[in-house]
Rosetta silent file (secondary structure, phi, psi, omega in degrees, C-alpha in Angstrom):
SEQUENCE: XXXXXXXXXXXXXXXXXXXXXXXXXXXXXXXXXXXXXXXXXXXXXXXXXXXXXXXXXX
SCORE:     score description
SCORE:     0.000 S_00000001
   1 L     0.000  143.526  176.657   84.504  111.712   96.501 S_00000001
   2 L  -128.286  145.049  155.504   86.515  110.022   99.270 S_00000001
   3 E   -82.566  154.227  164.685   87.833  111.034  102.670 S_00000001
   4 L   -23.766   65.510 -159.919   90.871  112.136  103.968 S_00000001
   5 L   -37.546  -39.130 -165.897   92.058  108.944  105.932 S_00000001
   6 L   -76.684  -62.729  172.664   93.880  111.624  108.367 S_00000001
   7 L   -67.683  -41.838 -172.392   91.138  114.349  108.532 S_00000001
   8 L   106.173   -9.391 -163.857   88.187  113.150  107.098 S_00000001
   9 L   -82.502  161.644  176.398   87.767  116.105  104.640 S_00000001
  10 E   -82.388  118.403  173.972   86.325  115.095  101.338 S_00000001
  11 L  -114.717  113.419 -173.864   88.230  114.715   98.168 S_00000001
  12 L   -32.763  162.853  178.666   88.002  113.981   94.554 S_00000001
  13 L  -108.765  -38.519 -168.536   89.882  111.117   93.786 S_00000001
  14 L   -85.137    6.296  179.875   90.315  111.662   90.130 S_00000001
  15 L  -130.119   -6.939  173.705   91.965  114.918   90.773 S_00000001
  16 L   -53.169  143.435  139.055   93.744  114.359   94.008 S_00000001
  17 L   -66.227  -26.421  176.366   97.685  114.472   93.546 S_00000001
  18 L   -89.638  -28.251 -100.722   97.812  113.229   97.588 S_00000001
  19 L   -84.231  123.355   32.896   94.836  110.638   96.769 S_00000001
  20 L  -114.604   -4.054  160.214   93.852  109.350   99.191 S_00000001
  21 L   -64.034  149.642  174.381   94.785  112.611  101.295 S_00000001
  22 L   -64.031  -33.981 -148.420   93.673  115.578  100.802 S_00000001
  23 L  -148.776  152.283  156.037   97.228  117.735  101.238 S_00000001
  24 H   -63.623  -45.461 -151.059  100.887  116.516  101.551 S_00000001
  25 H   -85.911  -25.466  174.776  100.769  117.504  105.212 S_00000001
  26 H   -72.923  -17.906  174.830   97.908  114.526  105.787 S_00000001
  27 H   -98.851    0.559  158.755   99.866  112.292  104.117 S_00000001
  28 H   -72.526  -60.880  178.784  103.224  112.951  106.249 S_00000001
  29 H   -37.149  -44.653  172.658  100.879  112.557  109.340 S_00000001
  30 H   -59.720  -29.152 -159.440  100.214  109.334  108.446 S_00000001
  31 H   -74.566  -44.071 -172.272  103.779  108.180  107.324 S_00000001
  32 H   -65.892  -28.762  178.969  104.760  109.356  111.228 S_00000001
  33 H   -82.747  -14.257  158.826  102.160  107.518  112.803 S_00000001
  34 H   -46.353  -61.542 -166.386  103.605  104.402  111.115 S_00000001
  35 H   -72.546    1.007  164.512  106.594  105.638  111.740 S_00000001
  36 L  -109.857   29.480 -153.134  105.652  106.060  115.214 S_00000001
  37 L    20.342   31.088  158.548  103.965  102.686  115.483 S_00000001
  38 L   -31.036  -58.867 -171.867  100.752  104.464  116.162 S_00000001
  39 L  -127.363  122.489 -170.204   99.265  102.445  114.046 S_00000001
  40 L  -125.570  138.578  174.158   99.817   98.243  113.976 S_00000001
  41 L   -60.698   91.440 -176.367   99.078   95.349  111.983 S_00000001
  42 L   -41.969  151.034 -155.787   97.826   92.601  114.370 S_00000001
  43 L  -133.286  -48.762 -166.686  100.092   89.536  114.255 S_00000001
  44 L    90.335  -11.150  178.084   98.164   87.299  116.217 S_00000001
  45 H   -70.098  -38.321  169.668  101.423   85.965  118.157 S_00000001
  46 H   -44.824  -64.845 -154.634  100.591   87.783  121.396 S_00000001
  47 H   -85.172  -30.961  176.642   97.202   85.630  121.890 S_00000001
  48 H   -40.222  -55.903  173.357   99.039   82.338  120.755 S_00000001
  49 H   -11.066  -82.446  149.695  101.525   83.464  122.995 S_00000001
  50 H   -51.271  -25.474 -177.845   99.417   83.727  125.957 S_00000001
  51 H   -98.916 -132.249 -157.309   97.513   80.249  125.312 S_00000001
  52 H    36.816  -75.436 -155.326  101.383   78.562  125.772 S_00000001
  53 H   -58.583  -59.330  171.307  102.145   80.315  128.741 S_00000001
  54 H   -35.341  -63.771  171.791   98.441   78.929  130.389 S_00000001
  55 H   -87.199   59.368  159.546   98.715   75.570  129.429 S_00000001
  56 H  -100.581  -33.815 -169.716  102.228   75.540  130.663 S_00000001
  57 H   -79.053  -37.893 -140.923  101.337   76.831  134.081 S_00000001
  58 L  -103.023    0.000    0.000   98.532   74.102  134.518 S_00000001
């Protein structure tokens, strides 16, 4: 048994057809919050970013 990534409900794995969602509608909720950048991959460029600008200023 696994969970639902969207919901949480618990699902076989070896019999899921969604796996790892339980239903096609949890796995289009997920694809939109990608597709809504909901959910992001850290880059790490932002805090470089920020150290630059500081010693730039000083």
């Amino acid at each position: 048994m696994v969970k639902c990534p969207t919901c949480g409900k618990k699902v076989q794995w070896a019999t899921s057809p969604h796996r790892p969602f339980c239903s096609e509608r949890c796995k289009l909720v997920d694809l939109g919050r990608w597709l809504d950048e909901s959910y992001r991959i850290p880059s790490g460029l932002e805090d470089e970013s920020r150290g630059k600008a500081d010693e730039s200023d000083g």
